[in-house]
N, C-alpha and C positions, 0 to 999 in steps of 0.2 A: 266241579265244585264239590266238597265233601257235603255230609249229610249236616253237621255241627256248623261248617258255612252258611252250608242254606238256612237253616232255620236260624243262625245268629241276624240273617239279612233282612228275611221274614219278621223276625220281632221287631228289627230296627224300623219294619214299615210300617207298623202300626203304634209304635210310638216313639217317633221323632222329637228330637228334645233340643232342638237347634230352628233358630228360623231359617225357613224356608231349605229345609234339610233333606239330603239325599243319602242313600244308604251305597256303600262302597260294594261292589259285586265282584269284581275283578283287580288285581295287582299285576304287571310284569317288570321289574327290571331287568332291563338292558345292559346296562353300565353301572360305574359310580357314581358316572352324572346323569343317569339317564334313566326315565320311568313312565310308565303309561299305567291309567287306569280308568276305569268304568263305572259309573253310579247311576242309580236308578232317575230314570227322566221325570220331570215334573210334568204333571198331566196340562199345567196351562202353558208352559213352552212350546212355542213355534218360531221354527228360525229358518235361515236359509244355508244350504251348507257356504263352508268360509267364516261364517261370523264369526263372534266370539262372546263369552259371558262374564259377568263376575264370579268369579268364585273362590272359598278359604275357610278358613277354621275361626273357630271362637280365640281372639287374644288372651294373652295375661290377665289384661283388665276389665273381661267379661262384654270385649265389643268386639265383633265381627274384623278377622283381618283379611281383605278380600285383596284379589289382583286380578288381570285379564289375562284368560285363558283360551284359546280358542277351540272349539270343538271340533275334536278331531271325525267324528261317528256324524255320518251324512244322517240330510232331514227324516231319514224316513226310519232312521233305527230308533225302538224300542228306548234304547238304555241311550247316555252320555259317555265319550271317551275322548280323553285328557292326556297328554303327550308333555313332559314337566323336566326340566332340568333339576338337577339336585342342587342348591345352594347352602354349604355348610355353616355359616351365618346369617344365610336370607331370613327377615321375620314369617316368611310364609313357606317357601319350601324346605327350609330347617327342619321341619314338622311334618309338613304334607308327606314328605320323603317316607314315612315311617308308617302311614296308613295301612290296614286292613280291610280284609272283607268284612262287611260288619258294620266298619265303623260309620260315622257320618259328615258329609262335605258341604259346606253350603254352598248353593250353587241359586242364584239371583237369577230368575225368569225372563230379563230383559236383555234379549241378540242387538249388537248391535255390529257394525264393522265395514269394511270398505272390499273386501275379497269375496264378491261376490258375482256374478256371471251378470245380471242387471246392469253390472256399473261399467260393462264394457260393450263396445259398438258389436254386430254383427263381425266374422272374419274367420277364415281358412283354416286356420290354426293356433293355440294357445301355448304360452310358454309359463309353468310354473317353474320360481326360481328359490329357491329354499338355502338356510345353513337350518343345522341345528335344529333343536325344535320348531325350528321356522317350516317345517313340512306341516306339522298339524293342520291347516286351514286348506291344506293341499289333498290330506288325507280323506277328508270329507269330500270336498269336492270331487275325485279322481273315483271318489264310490258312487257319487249322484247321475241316475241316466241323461237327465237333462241336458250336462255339461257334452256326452256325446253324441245328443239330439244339435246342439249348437257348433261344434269345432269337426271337423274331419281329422284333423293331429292335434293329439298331445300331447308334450314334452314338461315331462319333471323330472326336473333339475336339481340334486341334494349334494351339499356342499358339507362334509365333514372333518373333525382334525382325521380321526382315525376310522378305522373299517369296520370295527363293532359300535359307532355310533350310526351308524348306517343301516343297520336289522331291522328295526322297527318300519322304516321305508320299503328296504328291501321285499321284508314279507307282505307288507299289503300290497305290492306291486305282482307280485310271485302269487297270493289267493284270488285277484280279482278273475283268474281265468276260469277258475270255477264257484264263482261268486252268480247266484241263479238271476240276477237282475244285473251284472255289466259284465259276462262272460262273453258274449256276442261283440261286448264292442272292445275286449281289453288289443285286442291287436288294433286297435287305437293311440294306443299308450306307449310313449319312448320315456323308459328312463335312463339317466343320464349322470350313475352317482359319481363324484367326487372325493378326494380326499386333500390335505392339505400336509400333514405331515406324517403318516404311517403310509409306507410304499401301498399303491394298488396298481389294480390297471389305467387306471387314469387321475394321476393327480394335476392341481392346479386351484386356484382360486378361479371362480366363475367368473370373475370381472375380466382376468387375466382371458381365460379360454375362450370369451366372447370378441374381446377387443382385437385379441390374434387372429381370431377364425378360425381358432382350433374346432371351437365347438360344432359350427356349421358345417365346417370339414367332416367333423367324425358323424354327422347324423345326415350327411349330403344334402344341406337343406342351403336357401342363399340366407345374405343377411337380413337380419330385422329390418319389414318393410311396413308402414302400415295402413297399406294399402290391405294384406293379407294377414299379418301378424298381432295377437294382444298379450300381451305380459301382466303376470302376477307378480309380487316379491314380498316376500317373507323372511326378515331373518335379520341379525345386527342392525342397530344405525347407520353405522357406518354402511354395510352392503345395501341397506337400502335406499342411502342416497347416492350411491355410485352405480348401481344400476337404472336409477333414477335417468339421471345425468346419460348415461349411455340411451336409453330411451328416446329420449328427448333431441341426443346429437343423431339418432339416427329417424327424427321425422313423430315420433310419438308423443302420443300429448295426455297428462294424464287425468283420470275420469273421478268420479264418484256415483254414488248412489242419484243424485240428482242433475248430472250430468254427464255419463257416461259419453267413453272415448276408449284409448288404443290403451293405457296400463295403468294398473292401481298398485297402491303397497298399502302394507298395512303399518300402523301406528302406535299398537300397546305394545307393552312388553312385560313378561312377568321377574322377580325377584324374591 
């Protein structure tokens, strides 16, 4: 961060002119469609990694335009970090898109969300199942110790059109092995990217690669049992209820926070 960053982020902390306002620390994009970034944490925020928050900018009309976001920066980071597609018309990421360090985000102090380690039973191994920004709630998670205090495997699973929307995974997959709190356990971790229409090493849709057995094939594991196996899913409506539906034809039942069981998906979506 330059010298002019820092202190532009420094003032913004001392006087915030947004309710319930966070100051932007960090920008990356990715892509055209594709941006991550980091804002300063609210000191009364406590969440569990997975969840998700409100968060947005001041409207046109001087009100608050919020959406669910999910947090991508596990419970125990310092700062907040945000994982956003670009929507060239959306009323919220039209805008968001175009953030600075500096500037300010509002970000609402109440987690809520279903992609959490609580809402799933004890078992051997987990499957996180991503498109698209649908990794964020993955990304927190895959940093938390906890998550490799509970599963002996992990498999996440990213499903994109093309091979540069796949970075942002790819790298946090690629630091965790010198990450000072889950470096011990990153040979834990199978990832398993995807593409769907720009050539890689392995394309296919993940409903497509699961129901074939591609998938199982290529990581030598048997099929979703759940007796042994819990599933995450993140990502389209559409993917979420067809791997729903696979879940369920293969013995799985799904959980919540107040009744935990074999898979959850998650439910917001931003625009």
């Amino acid at each position: 961060m330059t010298k002019q960053a820092a202190v532009s982020v420094e003032t913004a902390k001392k006087a915030p002119v947004l309710p319930d306002a966070q100051t932007v620390t960090s920008v990356t994009h990715y892509t055209d469609r594709l941006f991550s970034f980091r804002v300063t944490r609210p000191q009364s925020l406590r969440f569990r990694s997975g969840e998700f928050v409100m968060i947005g900018l001041l409207g046109e009309t001087g009100k608050p335009l919020l959406r669910a976001y999910s947090i991508a920066s596990p419970s125990w980071d310092d700062e907040l970090e945000f994982y956003s597609i670009k929507v060239q018309d959306g009323p919220l990421t039209s805008r968001l898109q175009h953030i600075k360090v500096g500037d300010q985000v509002i970000v609402r102090p109440k987690p809520v969300g279903t992609l959490v380690l609580d809402a799933l039973l004890p078992a051997k191994r987990i499957y996180f199942i991503a498109t698209g920004t649908g990794i964020a709630p993955f990304a927190s998670l895959i940093r938390d110790p906890d998550l490799y205090e509970r599963y002996e495997e992990v498999i996440l699973i990213h499903t994109c059109r093309q091979v540069a929307e796949l970075k942002y995974g790819a790298d946090l997959v690629k630091a965790l092995k010198d990450d000072p709190l889950i470096g011990e356990f990153a040979e834990k971790l199978t990832y398993y990217p995807t593409t769907t229409r720009e050539k890689s090493p392995k394309m296919g849709r993940v409903t497509s690669l699961i129901e074939d057995g591609t998938l199982f094939k290529d990581l030598g594991l048997p099929a979703l049992n759940p007796e042994t196996d819990r599933v995450m899913i993140c990502g389209s409506m559409g993917l979420n209820l067809d791997v729903k539906e696979i879940c369920e034809a293969a013995g799985l039942t799904e959980g919540s926070n107040s009744k935990p069981a074999e898979f959850v998906l998650e439910k917001a979506f931003v625009g």
